[in-house]
LONUGU-74570 format. One line per 2 residues: number of its first residue (from 1); their letters; for each residue x, y, z of C-alpha. Coordinates in steps of 0.2 Angstrom, whole numbers, always signed. Layout:
LONUGU-74570
NUM> a> X:Y:Z; ...
end
This chain:
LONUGU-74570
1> xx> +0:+0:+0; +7:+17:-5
3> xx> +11:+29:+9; +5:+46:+8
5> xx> +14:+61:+14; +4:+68:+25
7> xx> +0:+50:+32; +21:+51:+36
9> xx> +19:+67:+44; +5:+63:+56
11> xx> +15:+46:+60; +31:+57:+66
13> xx> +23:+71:+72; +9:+66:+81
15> xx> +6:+70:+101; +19:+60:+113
17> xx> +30:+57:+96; +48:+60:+94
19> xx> +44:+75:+81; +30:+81:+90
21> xx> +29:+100:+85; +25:+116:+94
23> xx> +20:+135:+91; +30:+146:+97
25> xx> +31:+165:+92; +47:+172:+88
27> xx> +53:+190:+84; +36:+193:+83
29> xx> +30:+180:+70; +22:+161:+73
31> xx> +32:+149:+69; +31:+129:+71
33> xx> +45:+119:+82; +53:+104:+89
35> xx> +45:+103:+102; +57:+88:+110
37> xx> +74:+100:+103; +86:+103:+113
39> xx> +84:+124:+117; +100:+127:+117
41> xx> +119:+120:+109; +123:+118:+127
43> xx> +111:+106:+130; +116:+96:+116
45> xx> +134:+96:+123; +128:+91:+136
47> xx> +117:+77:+130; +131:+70:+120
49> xx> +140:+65:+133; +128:+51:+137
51> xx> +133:+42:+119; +148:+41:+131
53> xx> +165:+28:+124; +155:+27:+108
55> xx> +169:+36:+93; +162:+53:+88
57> xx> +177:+59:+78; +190:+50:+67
59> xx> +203:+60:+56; +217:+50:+51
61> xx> +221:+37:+66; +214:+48:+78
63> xx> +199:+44:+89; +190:+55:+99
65> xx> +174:+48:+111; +159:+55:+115
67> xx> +166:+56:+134; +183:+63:+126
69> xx> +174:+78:+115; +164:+84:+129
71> xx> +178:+86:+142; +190:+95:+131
73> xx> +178:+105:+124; +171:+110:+144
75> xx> +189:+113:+148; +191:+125:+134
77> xx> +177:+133:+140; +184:+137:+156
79> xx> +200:+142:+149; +192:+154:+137
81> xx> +183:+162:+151; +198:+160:+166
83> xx> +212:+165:+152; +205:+177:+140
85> xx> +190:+185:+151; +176:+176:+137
87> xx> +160:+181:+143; +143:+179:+137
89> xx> +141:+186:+119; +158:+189:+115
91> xx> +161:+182:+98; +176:+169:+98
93> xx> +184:+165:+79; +191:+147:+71
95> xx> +199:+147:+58; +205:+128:+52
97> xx> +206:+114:+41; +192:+98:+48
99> xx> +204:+94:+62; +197:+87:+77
101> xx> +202:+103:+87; +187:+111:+76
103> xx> +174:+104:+84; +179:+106:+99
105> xx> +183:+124:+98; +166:+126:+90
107> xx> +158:+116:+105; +167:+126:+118
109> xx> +165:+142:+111; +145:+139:+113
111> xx> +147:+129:+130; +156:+147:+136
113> xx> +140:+157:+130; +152:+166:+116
115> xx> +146:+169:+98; +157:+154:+88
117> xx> +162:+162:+72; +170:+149:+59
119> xx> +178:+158:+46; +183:+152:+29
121> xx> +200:+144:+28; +202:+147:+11
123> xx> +204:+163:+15; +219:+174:+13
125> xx> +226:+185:+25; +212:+201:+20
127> xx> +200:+190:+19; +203:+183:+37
129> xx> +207:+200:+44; +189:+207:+39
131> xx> +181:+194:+48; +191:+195:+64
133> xx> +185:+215:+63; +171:+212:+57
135> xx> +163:+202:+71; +174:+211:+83
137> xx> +180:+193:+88; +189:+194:+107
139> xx> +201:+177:+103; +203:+168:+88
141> xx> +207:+148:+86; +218:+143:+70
143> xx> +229:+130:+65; +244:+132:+59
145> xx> +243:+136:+41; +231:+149:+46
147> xx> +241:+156:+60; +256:+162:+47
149> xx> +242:+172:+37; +238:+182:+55
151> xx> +254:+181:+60; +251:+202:+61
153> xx> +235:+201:+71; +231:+207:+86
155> xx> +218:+198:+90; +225:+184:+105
157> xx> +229:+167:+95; +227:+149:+102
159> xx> +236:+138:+88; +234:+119:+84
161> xx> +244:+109:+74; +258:+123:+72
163> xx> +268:+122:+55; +283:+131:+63
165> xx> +287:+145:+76; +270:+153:+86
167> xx> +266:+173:+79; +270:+185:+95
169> xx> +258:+182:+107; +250:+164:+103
171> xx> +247:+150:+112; +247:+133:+108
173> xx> +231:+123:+109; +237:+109:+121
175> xx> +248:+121:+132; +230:+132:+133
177> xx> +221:+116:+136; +232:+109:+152
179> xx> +225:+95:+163; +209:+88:+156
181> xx> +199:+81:+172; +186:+68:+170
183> xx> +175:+78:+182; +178:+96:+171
185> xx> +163:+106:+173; +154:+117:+161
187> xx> +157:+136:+166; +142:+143:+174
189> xx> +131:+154:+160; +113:+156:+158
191> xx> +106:+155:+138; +91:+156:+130
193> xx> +85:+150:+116; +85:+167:+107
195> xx> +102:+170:+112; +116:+172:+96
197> xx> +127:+157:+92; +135:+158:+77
199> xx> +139:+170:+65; +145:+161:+47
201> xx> +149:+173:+32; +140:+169:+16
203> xx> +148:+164:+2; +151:+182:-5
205> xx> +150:+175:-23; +141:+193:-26
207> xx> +149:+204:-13; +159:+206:+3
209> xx> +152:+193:+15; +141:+196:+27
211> xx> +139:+187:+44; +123:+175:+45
213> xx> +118:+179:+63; +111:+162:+69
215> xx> +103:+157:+88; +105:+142:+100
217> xx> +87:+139:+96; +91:+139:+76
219> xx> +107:+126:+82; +95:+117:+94
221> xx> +80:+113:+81; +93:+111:+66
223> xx> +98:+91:+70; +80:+86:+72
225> xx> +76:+96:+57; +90:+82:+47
227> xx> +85:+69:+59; +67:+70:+52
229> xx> +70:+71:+37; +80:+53:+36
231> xx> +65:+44:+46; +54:+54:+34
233> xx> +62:+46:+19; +62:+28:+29
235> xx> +42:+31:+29; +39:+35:+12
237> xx> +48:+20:+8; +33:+11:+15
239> xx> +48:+4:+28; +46:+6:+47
241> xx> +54:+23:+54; +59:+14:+70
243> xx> +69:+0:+61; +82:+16:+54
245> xx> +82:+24:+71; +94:+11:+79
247> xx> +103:+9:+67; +122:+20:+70
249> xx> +126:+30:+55; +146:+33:+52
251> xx> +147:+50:+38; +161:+56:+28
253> xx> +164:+72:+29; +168:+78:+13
255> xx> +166:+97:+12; +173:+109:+26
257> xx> +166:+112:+43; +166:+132:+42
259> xx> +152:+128:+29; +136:+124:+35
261> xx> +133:+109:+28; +147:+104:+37
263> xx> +143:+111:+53; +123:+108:+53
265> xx> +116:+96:+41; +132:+84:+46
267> xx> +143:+89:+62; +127:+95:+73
269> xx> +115:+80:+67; +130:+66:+72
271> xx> +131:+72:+89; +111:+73:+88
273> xx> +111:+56:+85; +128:+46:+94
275> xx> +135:+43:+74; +153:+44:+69
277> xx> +161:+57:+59; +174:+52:+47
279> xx> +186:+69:+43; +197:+71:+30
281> xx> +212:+84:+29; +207:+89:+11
283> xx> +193:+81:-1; +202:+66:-13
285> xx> +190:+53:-20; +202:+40:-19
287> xx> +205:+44:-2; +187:+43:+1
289> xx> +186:+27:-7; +200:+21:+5
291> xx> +191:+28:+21; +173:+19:+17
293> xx> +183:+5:+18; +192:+8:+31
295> xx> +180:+15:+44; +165:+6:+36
297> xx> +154:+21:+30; +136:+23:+27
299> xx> +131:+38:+23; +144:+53:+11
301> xx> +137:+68:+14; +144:+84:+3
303> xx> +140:+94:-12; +136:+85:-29
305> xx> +156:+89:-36; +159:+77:-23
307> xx> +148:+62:-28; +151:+67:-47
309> xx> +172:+61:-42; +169:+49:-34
311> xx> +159:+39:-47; +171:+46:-62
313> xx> +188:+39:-52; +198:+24:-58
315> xx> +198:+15:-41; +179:+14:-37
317> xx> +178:-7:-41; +195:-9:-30
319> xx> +187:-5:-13; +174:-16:-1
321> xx> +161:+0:+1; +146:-10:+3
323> xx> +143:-2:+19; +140:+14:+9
325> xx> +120:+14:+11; +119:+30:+4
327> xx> +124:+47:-3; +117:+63:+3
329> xx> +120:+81:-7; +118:+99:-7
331> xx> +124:+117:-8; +122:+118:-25
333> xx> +111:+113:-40; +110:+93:-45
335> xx> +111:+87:-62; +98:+74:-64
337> xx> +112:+66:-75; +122:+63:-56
339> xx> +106:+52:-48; +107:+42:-65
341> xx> +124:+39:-63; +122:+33:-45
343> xx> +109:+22:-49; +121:+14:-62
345> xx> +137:+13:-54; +130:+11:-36
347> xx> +114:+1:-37; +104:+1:-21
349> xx> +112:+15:-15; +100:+28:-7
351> xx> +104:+48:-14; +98:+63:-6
353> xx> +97:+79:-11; +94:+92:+0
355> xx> +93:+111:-1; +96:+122:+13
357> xx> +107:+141:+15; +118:+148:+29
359> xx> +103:+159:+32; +92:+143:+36
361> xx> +106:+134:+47; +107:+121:+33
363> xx> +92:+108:+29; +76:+115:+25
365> xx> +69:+106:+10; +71:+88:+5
367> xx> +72:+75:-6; +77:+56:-5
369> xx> +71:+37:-8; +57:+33:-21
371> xx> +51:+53:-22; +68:+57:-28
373> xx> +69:+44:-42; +50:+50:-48
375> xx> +55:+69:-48; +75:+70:-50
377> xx> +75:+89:-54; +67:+93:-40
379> xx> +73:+98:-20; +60:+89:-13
381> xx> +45:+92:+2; +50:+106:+15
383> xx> +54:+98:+30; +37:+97:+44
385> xx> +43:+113:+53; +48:+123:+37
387> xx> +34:+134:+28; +37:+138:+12
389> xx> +32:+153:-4; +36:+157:-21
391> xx> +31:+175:-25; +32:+187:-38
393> xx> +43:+206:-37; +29:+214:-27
395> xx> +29:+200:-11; +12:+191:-18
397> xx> +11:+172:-20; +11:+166:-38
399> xx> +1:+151:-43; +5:+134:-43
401> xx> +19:+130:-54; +23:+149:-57
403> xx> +42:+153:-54; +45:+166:-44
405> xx> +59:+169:-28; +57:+156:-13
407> xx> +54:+164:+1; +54:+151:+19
409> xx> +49:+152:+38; +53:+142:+52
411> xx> +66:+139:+68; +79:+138:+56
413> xx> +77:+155:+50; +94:+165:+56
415> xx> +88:+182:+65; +99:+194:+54
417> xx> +115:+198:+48; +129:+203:+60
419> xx> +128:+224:+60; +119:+225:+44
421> xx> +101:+231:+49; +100:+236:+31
423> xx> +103:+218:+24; +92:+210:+37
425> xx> +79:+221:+33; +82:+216:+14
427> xx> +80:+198:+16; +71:+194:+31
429> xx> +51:+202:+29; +37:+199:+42
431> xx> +46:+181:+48; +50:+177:+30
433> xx> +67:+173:+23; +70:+182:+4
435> xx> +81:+166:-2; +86:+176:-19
437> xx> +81:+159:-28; +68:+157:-42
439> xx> +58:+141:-39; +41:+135:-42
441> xx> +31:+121:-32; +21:+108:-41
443> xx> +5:+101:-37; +11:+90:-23
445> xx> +21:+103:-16; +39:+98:-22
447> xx> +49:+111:-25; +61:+115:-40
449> xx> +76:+127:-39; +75:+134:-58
451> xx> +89:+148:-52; +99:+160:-44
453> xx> +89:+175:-48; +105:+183:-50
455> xx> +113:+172:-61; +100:+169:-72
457> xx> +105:+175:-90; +92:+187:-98
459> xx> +92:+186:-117; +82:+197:-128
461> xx> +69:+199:-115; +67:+179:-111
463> xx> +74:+171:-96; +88:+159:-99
465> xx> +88:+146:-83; +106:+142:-79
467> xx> +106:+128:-70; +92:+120:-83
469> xx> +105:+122:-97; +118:+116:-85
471> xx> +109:+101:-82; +107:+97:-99
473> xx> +126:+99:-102; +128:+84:-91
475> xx> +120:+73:-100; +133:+71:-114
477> xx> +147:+58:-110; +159:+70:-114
479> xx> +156:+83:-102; +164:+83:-82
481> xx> +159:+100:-77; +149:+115:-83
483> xx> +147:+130:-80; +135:+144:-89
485> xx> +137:+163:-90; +130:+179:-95
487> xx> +140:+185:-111; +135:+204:-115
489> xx> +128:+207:-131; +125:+224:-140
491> xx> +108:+220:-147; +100:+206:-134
493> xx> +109:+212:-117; +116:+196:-117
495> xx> +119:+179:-124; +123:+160:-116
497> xx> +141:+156:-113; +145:+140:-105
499> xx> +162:+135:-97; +167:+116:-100
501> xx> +177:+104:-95; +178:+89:-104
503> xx> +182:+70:-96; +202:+64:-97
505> xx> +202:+59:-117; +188:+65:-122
507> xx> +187:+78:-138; +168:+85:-139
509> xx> +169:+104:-147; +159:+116:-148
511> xx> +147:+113:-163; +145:+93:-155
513> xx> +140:+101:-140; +128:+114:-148
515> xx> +120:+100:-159; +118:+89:-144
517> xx> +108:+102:-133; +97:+106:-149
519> xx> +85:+92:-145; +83:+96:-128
521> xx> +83:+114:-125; +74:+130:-135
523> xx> +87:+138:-147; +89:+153:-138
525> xx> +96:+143:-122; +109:+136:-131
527> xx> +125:+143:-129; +134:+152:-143
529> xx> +151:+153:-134; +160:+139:-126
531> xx> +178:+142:-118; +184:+121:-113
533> xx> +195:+121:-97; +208:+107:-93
535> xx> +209:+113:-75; +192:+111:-61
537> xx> +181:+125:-62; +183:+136:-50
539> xx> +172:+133:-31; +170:+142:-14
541> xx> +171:+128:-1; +153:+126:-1
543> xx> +152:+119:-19; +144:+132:-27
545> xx> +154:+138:-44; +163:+155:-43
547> xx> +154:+162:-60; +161:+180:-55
549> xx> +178:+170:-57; +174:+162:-73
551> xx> +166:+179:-80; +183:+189:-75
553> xx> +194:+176:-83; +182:+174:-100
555> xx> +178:+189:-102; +186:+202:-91
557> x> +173:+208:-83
end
């Protein structure tokens, strides 16, 4: 018998039930929660400690339990307040590669009452100095590559893994850390759920990042927000919720923990839930291959780059990853051609695609199981405390099917942007989150990401959906990677341009390419320029493609 959604969702969320949901208002507008969450990231510190000798973090051949985490990360706390006068609302930076040290740092941050504000490794030395100022952060916490870029700063340094010599000033992690005692306290704070917690900077792929100003009740809801939606696609399998639920999930981590995909939808969720987390010092698919193997993985959870390697490299029929259940994806758009392929390559592996921002603390629409084979280009059902609306320029709802921008609501929803009451005013309207995204909902009420309304081409008057013609460049054997772009144009405004890169041996031009997409897509969404890179297309650490990049290096603009 076919199970319906809104029979799922009176199964999980019914009264006495582990999803049972609440009304609560917030900043003045109703919203539905967990009502069984944890309020605040404290009490999810403190929660995990019951998963006890149970491994929560392996990176390399280190392991770090439950009991371990918590009692480095409490005794950080206590340093950061004891040693650098931390106090409730100061904002405390990291800046690192996925080393074990960044989680706790992040958790002890929290557990002091202090703002944690992960900031992009990637970053150089400018790039790094503008977030220390701009969050006005009172200590940072950096490893060693990044200690040598703020080698000038001011801001007092705690350093892990240390390359060579500390800068003036720093400490090292371990020497900070002293004595770890097994009856280590957390340092007496009060924090409510409304309270700030985070503060990640966006992307910046249009502009100088801003800091996404998130609370401990947008961290608490967040890993019952993924957790919900795993047993949600369990249901709508027609297979018994409670069956999955005791069953211990082991992720790779493949994309970086200063992203929130990293932090939320995976990092969070594991310590929801007692799972392991695999790290990786840098993303290698072969690597990956190795630690599936190795540490007996179930679930890889990243952006679609990720799972797109990892099927294309020369090593994926030399490893045992049968204990690869799944693969779970977001942060940027999905080629249909990607669930294809992992249906071909990896039969009776699960795929999940999930669409979520900084601004919504990761997950907030989903899509996994049956539902995902039947609708592939879509993100899926919004997630039971997640409300969601298309509307046109003027705020008003469009019809069924229309596209206009995706606008959400929920506990997930981030307050504001750090000290930018103009951007907050911008994006966040009467409880409602501006995504920038055009989309459109079907019938059933899956939702489909048709673009970045800014990066959506506008030829002659006609909309040109990137990502739609993207996604038909993927289907052709020869194509890796693609990319499409705005090229300026005289008498339209502009025309399509795509960036390609073809697969190792492969020889596809321009004119093959152009033929292929002609029975697929309108003539005007064709490209008429190609430019073929040899090299990856250019990525901020959250997947998405740099198209500012690419447009400076194609066309100088």
């Amino acid at each position: 018998m076919t199970v319906t959604h809104d029979q799922v969702l009176a199964q999980l969320t019914g009264p006495g039930q582990l999803f049972e949901m609440d009304e609560v208002e917030v900043r003045g507008a109703k919203i539905r929660t967990w009502k069984h969450a944890p309020t605040t990231f404290r009490t999810l510190l403190e929660n995990s400690r019951w998963h006890g000798e149970a491994v929560f973090v392996v990176y390399e051949d280190e392991r770090v339990t439950y009991e371990e985490h918590f009692r480095r990360a409490a005794t950080l706390a206590n340093r950061l307040v004891e040693d650098y006068g931390v106090t409730k609302g100061d904002r405390v930076a990291i800046a690192m590669r996925n080393y074990p040290e960044w989680i706790v740092s992040f958790s002890a941050a929290l557990a002091a009452g202090a703002v944690a504000v992960p900031l992009n490794a990637w970053w150089t030395t400018s790039e790094l100095e503008y977030g220390l100022s701009d969050s006005g952060a009172k200590v940072v916490i950096v490893d060693g590559e990044r200690a040598e870029r703020l080698r000038g700063t001011e801001v007092p340094m705690i350093v892990t893994r240390a390359t060579g010599g500390l800068p003036p000033g720093a400490r090292e992690f371990g020497e900070v850390l002293g004595e770890v005692r097994a009856d280590v306290p957390l340092p007496s704070v009060e924090l409510d759920p409304e309270d700030p917690a985070t503060i990640f900077y966006t992307s910046g792929t249009t502009g100088r990042p801003k800091g996404a100003l998130g609370s401990h009740r947008n961290l608490g809801q967040s890993p019952m927000t993924v957790a919900y939606a795993l047993l949600r696609s369990v249901a709508l399998a027609g297979k018994d919720p409670a069956s999955a639920a005791g069953t211990r999930r082991i992720t790779l981590l493949t994309v970086p923990l200063f992203h929130v995909t990293g932090c939320f939808a995976v990092m969070t969720a594991t310590m929801f839930s007692g799972g392991g987390l695999v790290l990786m010092f840098k993303w290698d698919p072969g690597q990956a291959l190795r630690l599936i193997e190795r540490e007996k993985v179930t679930i890889m959870t990243g952006v679609p780059t990720n799972a797109w390697q990892l099927l294309s490299h020369p090593d994926l029929g030399k490893h045992d990853i049968s204990s690869l259940g799944g693969i779970s994806y977001g942060g940027a758009p999905a080629p249909p051609k990607l669930l294809e392929r992992i249906g071909d390559q990896l039969p009776q592996r699960q795929a999940s695609n999930g669409y979520g921002m900084t601004e919504t603390t990761a997950l907030a629409i989903y899509n996994s199981g049956p539902a995902y084979l039947a609708k592939p280009d879509s993100i899926g059902l919004p997630l039971a405390v997640c409300d969601v609306r298309i509307t046109d320029p003027l705020g008003q709802e469009v019809p069924v099917g229309e596209v206009g921008e995706l606008c959400m609501r929920g506990p997930n929803v981030i307050t504001g942007y750090w000290n930018r009451p103009d951007a907050t005013a911008e994006t966040f309207v009467d409880g409602w989150l501006h995504t920038g995204d055009l989309a459109k909902v079907d019938e059933e009420g899956y939702v489909y990401i048709v673009d970045r309304a800014k990066d959506m081409v506008i030829r002659g008057g006609e909309n040109v959906y990137c990502a739609e013609v993207e996604a038909a460049l993927f289907e052709h054997p020869d194509v890796d990677d693609a990319a499409v772009i705005g090229v300026p144009d005289d008498e339209l405004g502009e025309q399509v341009g795509a960036v390609v890169r073809l697969r190792a041996g492969a020889a596809a031009t321009a004119e093959e390419l152009q033929e292929f997409l002609s029975g697929s897509l309108a003539t005007f969404k064709i490209p008429v320029r190609f430019w073929f890179r040899e090299t990856e297309l250019p990525r901020n650490p959250g997947g998405k493609i740099l198209k500012t990049h690419l447009r400076r290096e194609t066309l100088g603009l």
